[in-house]
C-alpha positions in Angstrom: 32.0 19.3 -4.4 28.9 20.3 -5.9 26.4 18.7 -3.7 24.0 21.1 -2.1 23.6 21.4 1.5 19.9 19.8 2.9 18.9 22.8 5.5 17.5 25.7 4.2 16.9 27.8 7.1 18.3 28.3 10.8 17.3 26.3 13.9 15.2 28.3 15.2 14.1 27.8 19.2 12.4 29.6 21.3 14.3 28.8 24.6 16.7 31.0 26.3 20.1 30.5 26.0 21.8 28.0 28.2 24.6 29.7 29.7 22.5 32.3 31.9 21.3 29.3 34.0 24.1 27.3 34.0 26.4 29.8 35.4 23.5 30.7 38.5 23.7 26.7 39.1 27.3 26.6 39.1 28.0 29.4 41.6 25.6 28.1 43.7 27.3 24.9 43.9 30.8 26.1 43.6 30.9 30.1 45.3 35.1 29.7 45.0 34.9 30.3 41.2 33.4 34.1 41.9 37.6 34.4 43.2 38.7 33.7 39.4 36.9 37.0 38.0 39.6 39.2 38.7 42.1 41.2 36.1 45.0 38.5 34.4 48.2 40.3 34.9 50.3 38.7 32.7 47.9 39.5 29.5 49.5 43.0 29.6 52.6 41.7 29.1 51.8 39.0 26.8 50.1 41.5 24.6 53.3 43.9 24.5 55.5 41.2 23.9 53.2 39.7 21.0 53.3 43.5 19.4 57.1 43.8 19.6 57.6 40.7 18.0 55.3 41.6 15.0 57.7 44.6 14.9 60.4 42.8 14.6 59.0 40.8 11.8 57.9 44.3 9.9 61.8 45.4 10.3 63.1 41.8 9.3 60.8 41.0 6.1 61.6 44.6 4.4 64.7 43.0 2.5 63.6 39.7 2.2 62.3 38.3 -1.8 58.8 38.7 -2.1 58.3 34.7 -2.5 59.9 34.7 1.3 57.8 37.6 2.7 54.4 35.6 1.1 55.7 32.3 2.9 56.5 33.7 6.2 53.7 35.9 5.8 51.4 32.5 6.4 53.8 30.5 8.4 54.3 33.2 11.1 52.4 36.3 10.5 49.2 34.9 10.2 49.2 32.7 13.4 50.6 36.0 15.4 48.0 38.1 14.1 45.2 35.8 14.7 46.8 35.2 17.6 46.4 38.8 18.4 42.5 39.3 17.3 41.6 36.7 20.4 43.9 38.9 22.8 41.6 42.0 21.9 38.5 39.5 22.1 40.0 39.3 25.8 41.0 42.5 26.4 37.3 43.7 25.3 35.9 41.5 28.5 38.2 44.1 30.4 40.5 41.2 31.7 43.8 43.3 31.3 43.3 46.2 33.7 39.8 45.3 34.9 36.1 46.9 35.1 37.2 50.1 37.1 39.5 51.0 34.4 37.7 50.3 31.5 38.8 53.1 29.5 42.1 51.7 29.3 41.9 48.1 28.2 39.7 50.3 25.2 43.2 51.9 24.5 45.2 49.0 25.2 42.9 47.0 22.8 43.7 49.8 20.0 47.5 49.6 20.6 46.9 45.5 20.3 45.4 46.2 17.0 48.7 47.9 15.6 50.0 45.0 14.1 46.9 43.5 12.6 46.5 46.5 10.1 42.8 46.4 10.1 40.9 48.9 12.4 38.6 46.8 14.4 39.1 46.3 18.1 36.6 49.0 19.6 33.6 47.9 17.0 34.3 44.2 18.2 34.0 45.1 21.6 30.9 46.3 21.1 29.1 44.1 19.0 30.9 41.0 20.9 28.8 42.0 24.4 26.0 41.9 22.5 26.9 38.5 21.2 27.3 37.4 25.1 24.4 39.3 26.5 21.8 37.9 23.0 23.4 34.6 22.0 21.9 33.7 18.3 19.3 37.2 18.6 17.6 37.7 15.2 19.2 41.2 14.5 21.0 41.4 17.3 23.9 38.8 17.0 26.2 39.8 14.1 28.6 36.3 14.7 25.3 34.5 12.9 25.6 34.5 8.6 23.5 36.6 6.8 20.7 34.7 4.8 22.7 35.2 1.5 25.5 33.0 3.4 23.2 30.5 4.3 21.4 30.6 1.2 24.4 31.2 -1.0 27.5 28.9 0.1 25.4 25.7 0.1 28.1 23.3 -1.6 31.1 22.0 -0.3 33.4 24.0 -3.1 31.5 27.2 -1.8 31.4 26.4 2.0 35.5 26.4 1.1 34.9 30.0 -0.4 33.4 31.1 2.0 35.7 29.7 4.7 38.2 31.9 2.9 36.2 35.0 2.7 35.9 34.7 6.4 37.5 38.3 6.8 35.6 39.6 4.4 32.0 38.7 5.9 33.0 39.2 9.4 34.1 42.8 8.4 30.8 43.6 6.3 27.9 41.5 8.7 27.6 43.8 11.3 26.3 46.6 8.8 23.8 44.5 7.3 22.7 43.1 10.4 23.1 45.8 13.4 24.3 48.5 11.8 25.4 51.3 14.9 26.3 54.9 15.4 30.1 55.6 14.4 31.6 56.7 18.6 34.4 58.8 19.4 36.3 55.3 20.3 35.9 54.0 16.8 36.7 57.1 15.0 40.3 57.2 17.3 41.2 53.7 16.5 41.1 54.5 12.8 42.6 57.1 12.9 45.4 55.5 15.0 45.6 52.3 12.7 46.0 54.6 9.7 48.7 56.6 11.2 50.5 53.6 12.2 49.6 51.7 8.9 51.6 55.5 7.0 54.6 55.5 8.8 55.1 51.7 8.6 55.0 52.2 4.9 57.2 55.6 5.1 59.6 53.7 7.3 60.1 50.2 6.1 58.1 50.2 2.6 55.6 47.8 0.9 56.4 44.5 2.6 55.9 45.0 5.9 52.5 46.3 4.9 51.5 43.2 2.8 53.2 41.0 5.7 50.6 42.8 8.1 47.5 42.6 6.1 47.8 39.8 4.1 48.9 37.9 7.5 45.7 39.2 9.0 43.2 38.2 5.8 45.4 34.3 5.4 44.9 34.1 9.3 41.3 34.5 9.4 40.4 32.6 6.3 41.8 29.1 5.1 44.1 28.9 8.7 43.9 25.6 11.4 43.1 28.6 14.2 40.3 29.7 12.5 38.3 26.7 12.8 37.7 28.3 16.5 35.2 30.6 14.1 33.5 27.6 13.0 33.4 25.4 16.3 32.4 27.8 18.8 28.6 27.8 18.0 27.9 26.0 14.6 25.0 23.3 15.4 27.0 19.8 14.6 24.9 18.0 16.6 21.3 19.0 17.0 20.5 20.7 20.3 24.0 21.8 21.1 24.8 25.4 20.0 28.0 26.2 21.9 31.5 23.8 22.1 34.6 23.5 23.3 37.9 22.9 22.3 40.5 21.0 24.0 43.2 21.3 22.0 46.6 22.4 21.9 46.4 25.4 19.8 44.7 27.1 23.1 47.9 28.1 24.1 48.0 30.1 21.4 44.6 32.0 21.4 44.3 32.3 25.0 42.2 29.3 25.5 39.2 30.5 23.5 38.6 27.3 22.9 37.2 27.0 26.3 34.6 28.3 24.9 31.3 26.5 27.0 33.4 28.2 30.0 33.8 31.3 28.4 30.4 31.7 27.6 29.3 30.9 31.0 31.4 33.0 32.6 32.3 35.5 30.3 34.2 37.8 33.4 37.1 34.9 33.9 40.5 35.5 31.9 41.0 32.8 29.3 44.4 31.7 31.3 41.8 30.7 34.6 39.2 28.7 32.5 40.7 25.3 32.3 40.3 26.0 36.4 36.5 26.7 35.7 36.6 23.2 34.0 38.3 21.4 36.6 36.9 22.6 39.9 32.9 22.5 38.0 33.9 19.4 36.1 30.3 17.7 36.1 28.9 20.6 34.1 31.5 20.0 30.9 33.1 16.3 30.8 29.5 15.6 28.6 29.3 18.5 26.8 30.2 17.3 23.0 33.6 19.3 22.3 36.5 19.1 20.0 40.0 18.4 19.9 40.8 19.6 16.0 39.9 22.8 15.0 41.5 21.4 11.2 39.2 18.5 11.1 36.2 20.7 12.2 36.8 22.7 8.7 37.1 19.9 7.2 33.5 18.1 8.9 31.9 21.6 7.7 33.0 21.8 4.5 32.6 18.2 3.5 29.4 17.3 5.9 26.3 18.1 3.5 23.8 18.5 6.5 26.1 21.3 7.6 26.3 25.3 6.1 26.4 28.5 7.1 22.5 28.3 8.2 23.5 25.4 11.1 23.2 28.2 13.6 21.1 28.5 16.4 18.6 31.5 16.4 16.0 32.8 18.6 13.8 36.1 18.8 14.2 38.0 21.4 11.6 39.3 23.8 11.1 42.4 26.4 13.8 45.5 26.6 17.3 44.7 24.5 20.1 47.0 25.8 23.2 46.9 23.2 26.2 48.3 23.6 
């Protein structure tokens, strides 16, 4: 466990990224996929009926022993959770009430984030365009680790750490990285989350609170969904800086693993892009891609030619335009 990872620094190139071009070639071959951008209706409803549940769970776990609330915490809460953080990482595309109402998938995003405890969902919508718009931009792209990450969790016993800490760095990157102006939007879903978090805790007392947050923190770190963190765009095989999943745990997180489709057409609702697959099925079938989002924690953490640093990275050129 103490063997120290090989690469010392990114892989930098000094090409654009490939999902620009991919998607132009695609449409020109296949025009019927522009019909697939279009609102999902049923997210709205998936969403609501995800939240109530979550309720449910706050008002059922209140009497329970704490041993219980800590086991169901992890065995339900985190997976719902999670589960939720990818329905605001839709949502932010505007796939729930679409482009001309944009103001209110940023509300609906904030009433998604009820049950997740954290504040989050109008910051990630605006550092996640930029992660769409500048894949792997040097200062630009807060989903790539810091230097200290790279430089720091080099062994397999602290590639596991950091796995854990997940939360932790996801929460604290962007300000080291791309640090932005607080907005009105940001400052409303705090104060939302907060007044939700008070009368949670006036209402149904301490365990529903630690069943939320700890739920969140467990379902972000050491959890088989959040392998998606890890698969989406860490370099396992040189020259390849996005993947897919095609597993079954896409039913739970909106088919994020799709993620090669996502990426290309970032305007298609998760539900549609096993369609994107099938109809442009040339453009994927080779693309390397996983089926085990456990076994790709498991490659990371015990592969010694893989750490936080096996990230594609480029430096950008002309006018950037962040959100």
């Amino acid at each position: 466990m103490g063997n120290r990872v090989a690469r010392e620094d990114y892989e930098w190139v000094y090409t654009d990224q490939p999902h620009a071009d991919r998607r132009k070639e695609i449409l020109a071959k296949y025009p019927e996929i522009k019909t697939l951008m279009r609102p999902d209706p049923r997210l709205k409803w998936i969403v609501c009926m995800m939240v109530l549940i979550q309720f449910l769970a706050f008002y059922l776990v209140k009497d329970l022993d704490w041993k219980w609330v800590l086991f169901w915490t992890y065995a339900f809460g985190s997976c719902i959770n999670h589960s939720m953080t990818l329905a605001i990482h839709e949502i932010s595309h505007n796939t729930a009430f679409g482009n001309n109402r944009a103001i209110w998938n940023r509300w609906f995003a904030m009433f998604a984030n009820l049950p997740i405890g954290l504040p989050y969902s109008a910051s990630f919508k605006r550092y996640h365009l930029d992660h769409h718009r500048y894949l792997g931009g040097d200062g630009i792209d807060v989903d790539i680790p810091t230097d200290f990450e790279g430089w720091f969790f080099c062994t397999r016993f602290r590639k596991f750490v950091w796995i854990i800490l997940q939360p932790l760095f996801y929460a604290i990157r962007p300000l080291c990285i791309n640090p932005k102006p607080i907005t009105g939007l940001e400052l409303a879903n705090v104060a939302v989350q907060l007044s939700f978090n008070v009368a949670l805790y006036w209402l149904c007392g301490a365990k529903p609170v630690v069943y939320m947050m700890a739920g969140s923190l467990l379902g972000m770190g050491l959890h088989p969904i959040s392998g998606h963190f890890i698969a989406e765009h860490y370099m396992f095989l040189k020259g390849h800086e996005t993947y897919s999943y095609y597993g079954s745990l896409n039913l739970l997180t909106f088919n994020v693993g799709y993620h090669n489709e996502h990426h290309d057409f970032p305007s298609i609702p998760g539900r549609r892009l096993p369609m994107v697959k099938k109809i442009a099925s040339e453009y994927y079938d080779d693309l390397p891609h996983y089926t085990s989002w456990v076994k790709v924690l498991y490659d990371f953490i015990m592969d010694d030619q893989l750490s936080p640093y096996s990230r594609v990275k480029r430096r950008l050129k002309g006018d950037i335009k962040q959100e």
